[in-house]
C-alpha positions as CSV (number, residue, x, y, z in Angstrom):
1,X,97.8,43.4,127.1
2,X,97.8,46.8,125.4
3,X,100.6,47.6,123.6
4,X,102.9,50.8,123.9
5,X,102.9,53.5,121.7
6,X,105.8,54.9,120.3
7,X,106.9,58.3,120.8
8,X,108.8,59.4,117.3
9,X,110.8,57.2,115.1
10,X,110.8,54.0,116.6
11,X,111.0,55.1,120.3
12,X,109.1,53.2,122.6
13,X,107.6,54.7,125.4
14,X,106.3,53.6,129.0
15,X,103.4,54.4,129.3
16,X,99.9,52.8,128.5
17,X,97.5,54.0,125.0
18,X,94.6,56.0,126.3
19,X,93.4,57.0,129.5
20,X,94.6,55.0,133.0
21,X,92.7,54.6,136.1
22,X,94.8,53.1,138.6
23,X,93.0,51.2,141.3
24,X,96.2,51.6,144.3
25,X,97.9,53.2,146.2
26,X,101.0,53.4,143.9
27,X,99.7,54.7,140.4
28,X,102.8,55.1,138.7
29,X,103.8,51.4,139.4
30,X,100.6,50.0,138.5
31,X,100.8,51.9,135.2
32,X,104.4,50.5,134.6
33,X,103.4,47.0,135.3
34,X,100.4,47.2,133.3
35,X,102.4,48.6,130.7
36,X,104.6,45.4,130.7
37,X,107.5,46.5,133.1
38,X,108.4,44.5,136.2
39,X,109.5,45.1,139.5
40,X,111.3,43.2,142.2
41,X,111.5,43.9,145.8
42,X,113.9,42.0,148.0
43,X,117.9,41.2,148.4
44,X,119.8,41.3,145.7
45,X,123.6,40.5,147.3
46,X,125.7,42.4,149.0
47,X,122.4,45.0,149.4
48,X,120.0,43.0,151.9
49,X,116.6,44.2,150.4
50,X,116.7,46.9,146.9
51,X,113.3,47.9,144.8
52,X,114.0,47.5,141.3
53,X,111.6,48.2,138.2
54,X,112.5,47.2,134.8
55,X,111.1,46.8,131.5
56,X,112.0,44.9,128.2
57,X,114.0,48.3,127.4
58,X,115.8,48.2,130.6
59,X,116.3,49.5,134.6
60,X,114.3,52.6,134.9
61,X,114.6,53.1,138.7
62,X,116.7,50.8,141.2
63,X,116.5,51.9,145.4
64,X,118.3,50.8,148.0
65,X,116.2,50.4,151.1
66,X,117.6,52.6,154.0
67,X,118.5,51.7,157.6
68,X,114.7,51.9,159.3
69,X,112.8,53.0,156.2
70,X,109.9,51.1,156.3
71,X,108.4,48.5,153.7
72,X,105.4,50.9,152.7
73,X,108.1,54.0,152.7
74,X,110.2,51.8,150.1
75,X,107.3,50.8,147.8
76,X,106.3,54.8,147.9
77,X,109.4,56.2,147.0
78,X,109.4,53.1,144.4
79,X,106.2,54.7,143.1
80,X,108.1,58.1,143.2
81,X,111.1,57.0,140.8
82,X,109.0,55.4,138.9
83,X,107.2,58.2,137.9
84,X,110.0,60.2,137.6
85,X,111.7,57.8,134.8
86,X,108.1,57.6,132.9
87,X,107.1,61.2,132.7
88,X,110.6,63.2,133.4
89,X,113.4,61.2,131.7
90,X,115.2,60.9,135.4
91,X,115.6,57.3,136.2
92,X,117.1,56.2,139.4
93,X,119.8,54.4,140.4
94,X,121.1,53.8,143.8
95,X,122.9,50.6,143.1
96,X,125.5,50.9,140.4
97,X,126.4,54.3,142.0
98,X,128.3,52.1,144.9
């Protein structure tokens, strides 16, 4: 698995050394989980399904799925946060704002 570079002092980042190809239709989670980040899809009580990814360094996005958003809408706005937690410092979290 490559291994993160670091961005300054001791500052890991979350993203992968050298140049990424992704191979789906979500690029930015592919690129997290290749990094080493994880991401769970599914109930997490009270909320009845929530996408979460998280790495070793901790929660960088966390959705709540809404009432009729589909499964594919989920994963792409999963992809979305994602990608804005990576490359524009803005993680998301709609489940410890309750």
């Amino acid at each position: 698995m490559a291994r993160r570079p670091t961005a300054g002092p001791g500052k890991p980042t979350r993203r992968l050394s050298g140049e990424f190809t992704p191979s789906s239709a979500w690029p930015h989670i592919e690129e997290f989980v290749e990094s080493g980040g994880n991401i769970h899809i599914g109930p997490i009580a009270p909320i009845k399904c929530a996408a979460v990814a998280a790495d070793p360094h901790g929660m960088i996005a966390a959705l709540v799925r809404r009432n009729g958003e589909s499964f594919n809408d989920l994963v792409h706005r999963l992809d979305h946060a994602v990608d804005m937690a990576m490359n524009h410092d803005a993680p998301i979290d709609e489940i410890n704002k309750r």
